[in-house]
C-alpha positions as CSV (number, residue, x, y, z in Angstrom):
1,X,80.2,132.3,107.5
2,X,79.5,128.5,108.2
3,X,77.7,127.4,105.3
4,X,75.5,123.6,107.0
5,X,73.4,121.4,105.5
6,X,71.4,121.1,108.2
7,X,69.9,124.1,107.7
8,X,66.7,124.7,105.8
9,X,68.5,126.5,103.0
10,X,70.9,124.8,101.5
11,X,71.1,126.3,98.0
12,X,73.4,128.4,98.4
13,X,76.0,125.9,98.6
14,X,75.3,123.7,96.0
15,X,77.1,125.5,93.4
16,X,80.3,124.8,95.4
17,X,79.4,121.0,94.5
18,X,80.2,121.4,91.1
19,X,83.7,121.4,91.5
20,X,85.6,119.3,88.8
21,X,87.5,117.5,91.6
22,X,84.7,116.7,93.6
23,X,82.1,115.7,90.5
24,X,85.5,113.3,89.5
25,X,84.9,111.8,92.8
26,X,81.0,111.7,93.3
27,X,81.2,109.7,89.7
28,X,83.5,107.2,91.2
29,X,81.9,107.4,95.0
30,X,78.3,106.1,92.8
31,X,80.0,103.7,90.7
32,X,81.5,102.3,93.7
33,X,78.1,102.1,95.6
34,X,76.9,100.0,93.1
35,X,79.5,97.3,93.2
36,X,78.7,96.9,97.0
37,X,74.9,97.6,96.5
38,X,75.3,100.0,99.3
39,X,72.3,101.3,101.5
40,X,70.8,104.6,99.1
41,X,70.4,106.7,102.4
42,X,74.1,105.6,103.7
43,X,75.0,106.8,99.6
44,X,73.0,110.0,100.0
45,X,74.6,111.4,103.0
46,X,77.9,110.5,101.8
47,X,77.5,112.7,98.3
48,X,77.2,115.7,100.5
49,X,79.9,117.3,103.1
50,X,78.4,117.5,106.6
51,X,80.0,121.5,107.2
52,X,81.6,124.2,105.1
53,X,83.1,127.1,106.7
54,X,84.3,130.2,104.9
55,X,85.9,132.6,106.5
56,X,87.5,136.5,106.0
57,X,91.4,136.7,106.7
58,X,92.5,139.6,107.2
59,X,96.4,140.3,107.6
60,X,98.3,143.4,108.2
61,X,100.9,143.8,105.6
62,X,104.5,144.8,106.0
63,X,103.9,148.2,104.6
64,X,100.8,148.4,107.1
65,X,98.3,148.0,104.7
66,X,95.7,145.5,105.1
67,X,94.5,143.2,102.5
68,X,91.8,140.3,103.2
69,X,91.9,136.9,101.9
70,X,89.1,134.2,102.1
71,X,90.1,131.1,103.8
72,X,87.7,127.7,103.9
73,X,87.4,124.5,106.2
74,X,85.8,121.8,104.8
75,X,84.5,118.9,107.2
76,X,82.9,116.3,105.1
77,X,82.3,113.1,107.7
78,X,82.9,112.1,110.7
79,X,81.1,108.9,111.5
80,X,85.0,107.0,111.7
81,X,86.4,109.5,114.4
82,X,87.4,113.3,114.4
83,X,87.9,115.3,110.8
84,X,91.5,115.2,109.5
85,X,93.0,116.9,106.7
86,X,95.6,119.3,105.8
87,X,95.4,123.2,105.3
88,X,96.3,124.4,101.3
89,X,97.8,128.1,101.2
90,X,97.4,128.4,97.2
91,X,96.5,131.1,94.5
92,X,93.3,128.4,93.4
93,X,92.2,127.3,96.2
94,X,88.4,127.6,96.2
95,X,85.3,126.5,98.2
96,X,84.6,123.9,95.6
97,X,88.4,122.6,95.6
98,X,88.7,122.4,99.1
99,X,85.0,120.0,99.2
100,X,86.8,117.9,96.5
101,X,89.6,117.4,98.4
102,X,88.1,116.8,101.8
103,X,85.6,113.8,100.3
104,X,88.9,112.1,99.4
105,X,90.0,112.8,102.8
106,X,87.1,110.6,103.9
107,X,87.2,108.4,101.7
108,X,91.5,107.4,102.5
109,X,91.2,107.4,105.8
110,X,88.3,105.1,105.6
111,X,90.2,102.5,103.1
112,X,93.6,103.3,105.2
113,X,91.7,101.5,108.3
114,X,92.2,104.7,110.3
115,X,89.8,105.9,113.2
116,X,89.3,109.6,111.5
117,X,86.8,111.7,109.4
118,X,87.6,113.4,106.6
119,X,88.0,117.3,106.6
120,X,90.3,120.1,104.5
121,X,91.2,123.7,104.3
122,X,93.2,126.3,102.6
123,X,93.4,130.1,102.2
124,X,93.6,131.7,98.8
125,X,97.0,133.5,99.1
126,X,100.6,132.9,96.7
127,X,102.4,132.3,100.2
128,X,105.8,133.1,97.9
129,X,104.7,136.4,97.8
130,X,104.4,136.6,101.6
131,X,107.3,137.7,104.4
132,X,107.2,135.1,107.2
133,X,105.6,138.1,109.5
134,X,103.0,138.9,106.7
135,X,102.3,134.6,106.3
136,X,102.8,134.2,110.3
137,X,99.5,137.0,110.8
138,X,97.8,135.4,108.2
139,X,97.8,131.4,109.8
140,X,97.2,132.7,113.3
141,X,93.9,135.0,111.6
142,X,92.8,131.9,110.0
143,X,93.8,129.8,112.4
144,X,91.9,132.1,115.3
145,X,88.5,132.1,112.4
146,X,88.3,128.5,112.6
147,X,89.3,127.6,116.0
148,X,85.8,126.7,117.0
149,X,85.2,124.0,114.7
150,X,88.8,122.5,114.8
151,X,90.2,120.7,118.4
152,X,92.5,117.5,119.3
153,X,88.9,115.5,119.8
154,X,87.1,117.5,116.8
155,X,89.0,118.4,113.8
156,X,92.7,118.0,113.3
157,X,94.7,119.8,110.4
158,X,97.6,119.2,109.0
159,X,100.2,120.7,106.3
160,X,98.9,120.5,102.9
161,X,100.6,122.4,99.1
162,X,101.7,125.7,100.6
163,X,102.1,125.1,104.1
164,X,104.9,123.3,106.4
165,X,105.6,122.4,110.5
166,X,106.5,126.0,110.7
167,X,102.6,127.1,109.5
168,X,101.7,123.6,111.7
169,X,103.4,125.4,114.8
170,X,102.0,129.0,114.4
171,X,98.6,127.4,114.3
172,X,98.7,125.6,117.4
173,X,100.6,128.7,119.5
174,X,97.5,130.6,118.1
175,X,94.6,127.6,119.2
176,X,96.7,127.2,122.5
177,X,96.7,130.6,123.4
178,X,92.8,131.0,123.0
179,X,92.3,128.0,124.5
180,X,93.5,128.4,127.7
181,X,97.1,129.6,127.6
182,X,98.7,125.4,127.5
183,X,100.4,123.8,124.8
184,X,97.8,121.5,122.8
185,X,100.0,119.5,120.6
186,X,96.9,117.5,119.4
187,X,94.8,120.5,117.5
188,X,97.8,120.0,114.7
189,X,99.6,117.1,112.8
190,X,102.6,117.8,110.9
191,X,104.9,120.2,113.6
192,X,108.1,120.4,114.1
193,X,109.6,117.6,116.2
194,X,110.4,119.8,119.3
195,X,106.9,121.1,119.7
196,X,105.2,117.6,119.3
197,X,105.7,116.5,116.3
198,X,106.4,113.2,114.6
199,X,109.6,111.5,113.5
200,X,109.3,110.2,109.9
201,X,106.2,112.9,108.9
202,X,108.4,114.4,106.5
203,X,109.1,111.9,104.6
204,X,106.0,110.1,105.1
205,X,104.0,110.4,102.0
206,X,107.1,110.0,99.9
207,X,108.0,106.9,101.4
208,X,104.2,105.7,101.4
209,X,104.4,106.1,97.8
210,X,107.2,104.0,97.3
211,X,106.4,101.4,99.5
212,X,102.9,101.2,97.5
213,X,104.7,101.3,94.2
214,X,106.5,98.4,95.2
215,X,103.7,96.6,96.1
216,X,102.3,97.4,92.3
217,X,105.5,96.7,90.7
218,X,105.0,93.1,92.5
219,X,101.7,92.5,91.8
220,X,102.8,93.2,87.7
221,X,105.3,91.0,88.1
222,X,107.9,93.7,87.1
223,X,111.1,94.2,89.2
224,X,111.2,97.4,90.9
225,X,115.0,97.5,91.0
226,X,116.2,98.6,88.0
227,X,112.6,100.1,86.2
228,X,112.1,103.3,85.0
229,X,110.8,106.0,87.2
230,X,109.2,109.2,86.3
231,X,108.4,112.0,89.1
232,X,106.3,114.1,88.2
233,X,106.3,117.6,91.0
234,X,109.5,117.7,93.2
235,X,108.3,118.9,96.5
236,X,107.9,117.1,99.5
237,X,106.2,114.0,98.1
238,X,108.0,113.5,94.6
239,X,110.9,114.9,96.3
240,X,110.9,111.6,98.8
241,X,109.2,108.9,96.2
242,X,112.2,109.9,94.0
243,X,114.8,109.6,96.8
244,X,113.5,106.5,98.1
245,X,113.4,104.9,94.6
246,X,116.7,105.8,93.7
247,X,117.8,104.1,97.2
248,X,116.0,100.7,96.3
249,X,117.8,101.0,92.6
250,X,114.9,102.4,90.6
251,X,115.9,104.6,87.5
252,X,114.4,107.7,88.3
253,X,114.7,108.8,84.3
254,X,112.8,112.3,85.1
255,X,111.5,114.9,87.4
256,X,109.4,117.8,87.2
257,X,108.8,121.0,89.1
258,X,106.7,124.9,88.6
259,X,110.2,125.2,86.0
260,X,109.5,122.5,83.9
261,X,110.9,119.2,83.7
262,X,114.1,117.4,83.4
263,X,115.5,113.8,82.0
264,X,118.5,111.7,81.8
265,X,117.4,108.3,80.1
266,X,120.0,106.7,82.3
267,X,118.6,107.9,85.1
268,X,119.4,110.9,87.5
269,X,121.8,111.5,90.8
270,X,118.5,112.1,92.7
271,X,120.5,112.7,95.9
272,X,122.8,115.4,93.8
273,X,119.3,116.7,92.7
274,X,118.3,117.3,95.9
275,X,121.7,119.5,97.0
276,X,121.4,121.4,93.8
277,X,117.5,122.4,94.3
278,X,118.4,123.5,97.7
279,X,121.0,126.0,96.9
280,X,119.1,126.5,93.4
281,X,115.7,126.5,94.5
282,X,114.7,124.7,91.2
283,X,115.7,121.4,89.1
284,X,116.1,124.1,86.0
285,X,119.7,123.4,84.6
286,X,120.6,120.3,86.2
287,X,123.9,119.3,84.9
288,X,123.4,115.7,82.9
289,X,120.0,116.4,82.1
290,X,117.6,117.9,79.5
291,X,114.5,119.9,79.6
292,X,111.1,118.4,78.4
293,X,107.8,119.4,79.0
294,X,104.8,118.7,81.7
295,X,103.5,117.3,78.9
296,X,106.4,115.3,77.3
297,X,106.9,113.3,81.0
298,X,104.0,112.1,81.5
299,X,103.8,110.7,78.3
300,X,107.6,109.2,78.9
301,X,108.2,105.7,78.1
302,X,109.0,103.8,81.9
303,X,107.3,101.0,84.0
304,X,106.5,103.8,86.6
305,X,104.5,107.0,86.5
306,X,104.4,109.2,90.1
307,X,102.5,112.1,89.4
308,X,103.3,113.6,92.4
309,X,101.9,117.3,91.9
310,X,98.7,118.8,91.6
311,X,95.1,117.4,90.6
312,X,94.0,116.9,87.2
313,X,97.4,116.0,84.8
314,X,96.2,113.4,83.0
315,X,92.7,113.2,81.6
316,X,90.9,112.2,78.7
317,X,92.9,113.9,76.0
318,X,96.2,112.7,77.4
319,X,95.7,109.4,78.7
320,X,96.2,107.3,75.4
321,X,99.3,108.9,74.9
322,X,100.8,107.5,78.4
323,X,103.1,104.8,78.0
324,X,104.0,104.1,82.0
325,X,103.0,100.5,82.8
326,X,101.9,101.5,86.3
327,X,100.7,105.0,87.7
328,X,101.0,105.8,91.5
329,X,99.1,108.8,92.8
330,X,101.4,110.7,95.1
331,X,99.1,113.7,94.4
332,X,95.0,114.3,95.4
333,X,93.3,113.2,92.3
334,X,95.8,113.5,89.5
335,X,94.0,111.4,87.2
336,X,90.8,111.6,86.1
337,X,88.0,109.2,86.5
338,X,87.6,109.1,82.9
339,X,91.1,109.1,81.8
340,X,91.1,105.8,84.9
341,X,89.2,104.0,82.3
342,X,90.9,104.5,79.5
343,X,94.2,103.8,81.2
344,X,92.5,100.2,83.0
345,X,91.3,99.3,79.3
346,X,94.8,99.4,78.2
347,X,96.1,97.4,81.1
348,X,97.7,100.2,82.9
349,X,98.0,99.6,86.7
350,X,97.1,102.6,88.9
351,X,97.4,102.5,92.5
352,X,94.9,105.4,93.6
353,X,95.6,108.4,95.6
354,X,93.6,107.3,98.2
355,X,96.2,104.7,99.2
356,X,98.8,105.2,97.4
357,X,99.5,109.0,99.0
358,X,98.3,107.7,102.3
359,X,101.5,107.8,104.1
360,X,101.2,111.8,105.4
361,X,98.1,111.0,107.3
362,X,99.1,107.6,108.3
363,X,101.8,109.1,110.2
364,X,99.9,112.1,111.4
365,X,97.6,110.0,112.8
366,X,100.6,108.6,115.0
367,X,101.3,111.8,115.6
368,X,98.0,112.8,117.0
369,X,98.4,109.5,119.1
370,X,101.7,110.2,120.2
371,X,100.3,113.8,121.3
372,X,97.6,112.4,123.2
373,X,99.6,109.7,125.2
374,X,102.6,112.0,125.8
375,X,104.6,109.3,124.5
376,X,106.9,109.1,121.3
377,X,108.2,106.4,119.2
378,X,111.3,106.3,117.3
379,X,111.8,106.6,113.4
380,X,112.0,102.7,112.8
381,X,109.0,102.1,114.6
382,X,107.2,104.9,112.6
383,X,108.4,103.6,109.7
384,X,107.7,99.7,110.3
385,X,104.1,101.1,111.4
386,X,103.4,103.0,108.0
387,X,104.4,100.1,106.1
388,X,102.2,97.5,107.8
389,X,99.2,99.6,108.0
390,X,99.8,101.3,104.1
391,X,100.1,97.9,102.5
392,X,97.4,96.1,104.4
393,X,95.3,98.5,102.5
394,X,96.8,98.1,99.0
395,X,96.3,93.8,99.6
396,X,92.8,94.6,100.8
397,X,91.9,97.0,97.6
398,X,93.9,94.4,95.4
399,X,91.9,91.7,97.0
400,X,88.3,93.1,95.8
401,X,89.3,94.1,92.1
402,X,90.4,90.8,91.6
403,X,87.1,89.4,93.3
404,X,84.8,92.4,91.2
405,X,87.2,92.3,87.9
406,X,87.0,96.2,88.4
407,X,89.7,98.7,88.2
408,X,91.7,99.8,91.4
409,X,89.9,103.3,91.6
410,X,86.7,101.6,91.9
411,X,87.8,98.7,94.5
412,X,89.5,101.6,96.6
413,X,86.3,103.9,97.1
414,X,84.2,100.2,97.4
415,X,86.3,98.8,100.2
416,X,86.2,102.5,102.0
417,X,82.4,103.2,101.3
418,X,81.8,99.2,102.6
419,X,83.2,100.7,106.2
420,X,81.7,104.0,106.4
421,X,78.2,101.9,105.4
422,X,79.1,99.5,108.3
423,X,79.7,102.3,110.9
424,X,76.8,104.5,109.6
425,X,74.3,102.0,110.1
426,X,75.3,101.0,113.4
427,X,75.4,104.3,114.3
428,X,72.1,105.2,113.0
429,X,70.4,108.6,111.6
430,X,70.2,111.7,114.5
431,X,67.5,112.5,115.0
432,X,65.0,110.0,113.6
């Protein structure tokens, strides 16, 4: 079912606007608007998502059964180039999630300076309590549902909580195989190297982060060698900011995963960390550590906060309690537009998800580039790259709250909304 709002009924769908995620970002997408007095028609087409597609998944089980799952694909805009955004195999994920999620979408690649839409997806499915065969039929399904609507020049996913290269590279053997029987390396970001992926994508939004956090830890005039460091989710992302923080000296004090959290207020081996989740599967039990609480680390005393999990952590009846001088959103929307102001009232640097996670998609993007010219570059390069491009973004966002004497949220979604308002007027309405 593709649920458009081009056509005449669009009730049904406006239910699946009411998403807490995406209401967190239409109040800061208006407040934004205002600061630039942007164009009220430009404003009213952005508020909305331009397609949602839901679709049935049905997968044959191991024991032969057959159960269905609902899978979504979100594309919000597309007035900067073709959508882009990763695919979320999750227990939650819902229609309105996946809207939230692909407005930010927009809304980052438009502040990152990149020449892509914004778009997302995700199945409802625990992909723990999948065999590869039963989450292999289930991505090539999904993946065969959507394939008219995604493409290398239309809509380009990537991986997202849930999925990896592996889900990357069954879903573009599935789109190349109904599409003419050749490789297409371009439908999909985020693949294994072999099959035309990226050097540096795994690490890429970790290492984003960092680079970001020291960019805030400058602009605070507090040394980033040596400060305090709280991770908060130890995937991929936290997983690399923490690595990567450790490396440039950071004392990475805590971490955090679906067991709970650890802490060591001299700071943990993060590398050691790393070896022991991989044969542990979990930071439980860490030697030279304690437990504590979600709860307990964010509200950690340290001069940096990574909240590097899911959406939502700290909100209005948490955010007085955090004592981090400077919060860097390694997750999609993990604090709350409220709790944003309550944390820029008490001087409390954030550096917004919208750049701050940007890395992944920065390097999909070269990815996709690399794809399309049949011509790859090498780690360093890909590295160097991400830097340049990730804290051009930060200085330009910096830049306008310091002109506006706003908080960073706000001069994020201002400098993005300034270029979508650029493009969309000289683009025009079709038809008139």
């Amino acid at each position: 079912m593709s649920l458009n709002y081009s056509d005449k009924n669009t009730s049904q769908i406006e239910g699946h606007l009411n998403g807490p995620l995406f209401q967190n970002a239409l109040q800061t997408i208006e407040e934004a608007a205002k600061i630039i007095d942007c164009d009220k028609n430009v404003l009213e087409r952005l508020k909305k998502p331009r397609r949602c597609v839901t679709v049935s998944v049905p997968v044959r089980m191991d024991d032969y059964s057959v159960k269905v799952f609902t899978g979504y694909r979100v594309q919000y805009n597309a007035t900067l180039g073709p959508y882009k955004g990763g695919i979320r195999y999750h227990q939650n994920v819902d229609l309105p999630e996946v809207v939230g999620l692909a407005a930010l979408m927009t809304f980052k690649n438009s502040v990152l300076g990149l020449p892509l839409g914004g778009a997302k997806g995700g199945v409802c499915v625990d992909p723990t309590k999948l065999s590869r065969t039963e989450k292999q039929n289930l991505t090539r399904r999904y993946a065969s549902e959507i394939s008219s609507f995604v493409g290398p020049t239309k809509d380009i996913p990537a991986p997202d909580v849930g999925t990896d290269p592996q889900t990357m590279a069954w879903f573009m053997d599935t789109y190349s195989q109904e599409q003419g029987g050749y490789s297409q390396p371009g439908v999909v970001t985020g693949k294994p190297v072999e099959i035309g992926g990226s050097l540096g994508r795994n690490h890429a939004t970790g290492l984003g982060v960092v680079f970001v956090a020291e960019k805030a830890f400058e602009n605070c005039r507090i040394p980033f060698a040596g400060a305090r460091i709280v991770v908060q989710g130890f995937g991929n992302v936290g997983s690399f900011a923490a690595l990567f923080s450790y490396q440039r000296g950071a004392k990475v004090i805590a971490v955090s995963d679906v067991s709970g959290g650890i802490f060591n207020g001299d700071g943990l081996n993060i590398p050691e960390l790393i070896e022991y989740v991989k044969i542990n599967k979990s930071i439980k039990d860490f030697p030279k550590s304690q437990p504590v609480s979600n709860s307990q680390l964010l509200e950690l005393d340290c001069e940096g906060l990574f909240p590097c999990a899911l959406e939502g952590q700290i909100d209005v009846h948490n955010a007085e309690k955090i004592k981090a001088k400077i919060i860097v959103e390694g997750a999609n929307g993990p604090v709350s537009n409220a709790a944003t102001k309550i944390l820029h009232s008490r001087n409390i640097f954030i550096a917004p998800d919208v750049v701050a996670n940007g890395g992944g998609v920065i390097v999909s993007y070269f990815e996709w580039v690399q794809d399309i010219m049949s011509f790859f570059w090498d780690e360093h390069e890909i590295d160097n790259r991400l830097k340049s491009i990730i804290t051009k973004a930060f200085d330009t966002v910096v830049t306008f709250r310091n002109e506006k004497n706003v908080d960073m949220r706000s001069a994020a979604m201002a400098v993005s909304i300034k270029r979508l308002e650029k493009a969309m007027l000289l683009r025009g309405l079709y038809p008139r």
